[in-house]
DRENDO-957983 format. One record per residue (C-alpha): y, x, z; residue in three letters. Coordinates in Angstrom, 3 decimals. Layout:
<recs>
north_east_up_kegu
Y_X_Z_ALA
...
</recs>
This chain:
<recs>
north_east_up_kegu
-4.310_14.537_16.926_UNK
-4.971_13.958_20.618_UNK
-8.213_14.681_22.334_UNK
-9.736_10.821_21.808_UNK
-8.545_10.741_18.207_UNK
-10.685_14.118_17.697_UNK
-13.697_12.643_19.805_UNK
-13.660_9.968_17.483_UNK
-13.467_11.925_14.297_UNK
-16.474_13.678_15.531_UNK
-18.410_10.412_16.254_UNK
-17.852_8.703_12.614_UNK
-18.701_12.193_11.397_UNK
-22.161_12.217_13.054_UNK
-22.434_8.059_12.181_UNK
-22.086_9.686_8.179_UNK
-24.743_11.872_8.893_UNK
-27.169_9.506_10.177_UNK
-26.353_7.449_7.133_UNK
-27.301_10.188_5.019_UNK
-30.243_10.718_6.369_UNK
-31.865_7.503_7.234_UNK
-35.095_7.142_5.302_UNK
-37.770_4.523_5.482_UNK
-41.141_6.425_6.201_UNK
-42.946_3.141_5.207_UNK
-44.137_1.879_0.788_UNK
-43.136_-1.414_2.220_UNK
-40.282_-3.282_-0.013_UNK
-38.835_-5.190_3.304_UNK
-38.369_-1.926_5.548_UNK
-37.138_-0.103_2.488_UNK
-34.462_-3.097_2.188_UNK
-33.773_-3.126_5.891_UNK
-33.273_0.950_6.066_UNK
-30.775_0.499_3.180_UNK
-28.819_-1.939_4.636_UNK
-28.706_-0.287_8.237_UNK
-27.584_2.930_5.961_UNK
-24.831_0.447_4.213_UNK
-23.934_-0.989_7.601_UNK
-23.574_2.187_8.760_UNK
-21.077_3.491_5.908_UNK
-19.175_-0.203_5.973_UNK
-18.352_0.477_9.716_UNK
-17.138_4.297_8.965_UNK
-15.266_3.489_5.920_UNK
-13.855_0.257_8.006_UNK
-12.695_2.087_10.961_UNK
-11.145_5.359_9.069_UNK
-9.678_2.535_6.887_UNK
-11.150_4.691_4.032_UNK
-11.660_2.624_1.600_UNK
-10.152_3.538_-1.772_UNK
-7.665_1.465_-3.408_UNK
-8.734_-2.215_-1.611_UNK
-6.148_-3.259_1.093_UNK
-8.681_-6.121_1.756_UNK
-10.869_-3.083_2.709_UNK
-14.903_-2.543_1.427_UNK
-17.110_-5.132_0.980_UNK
-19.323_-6.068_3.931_UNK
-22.904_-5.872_2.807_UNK
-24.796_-8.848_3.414_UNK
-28.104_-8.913_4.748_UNK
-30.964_-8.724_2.273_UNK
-33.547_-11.672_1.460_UNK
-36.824_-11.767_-0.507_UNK
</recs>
């Protein structure tokens, strides 16, 4: 693994992290919804660029923005 390829492991690590801890500090149902799908985003682009995802060779399923 060359020096970029290690940089860039250590970037979609962090991205995971922030995933895992994004929270919405608000009782309201649209932020709640919005937090969850910048946390899905989030994993979709990880999984997408580590081509991670398990079994699919379409890859994972891109998660659509959410509606009321």
């Amino acid at each position: 693994m060359d020096q970029s390829e290690a940089q860039l492991r250590r970037c979609l690590v962090d991205l995971c992290k922030i995933a895992a801890d994004l929270n919405c500090p608000s009782d309201d149902d649209t932020d709640r919804a919005r937090t969850e799908g910048y946390r899905d985003g989030i994993r979709f682009a990880v999984a997408f660029i580590e081509g991670s995802w398990p079994g699919d060779l379409a890859g994972p399923e891109m998660p659509l923005p959410r509606h009321e």
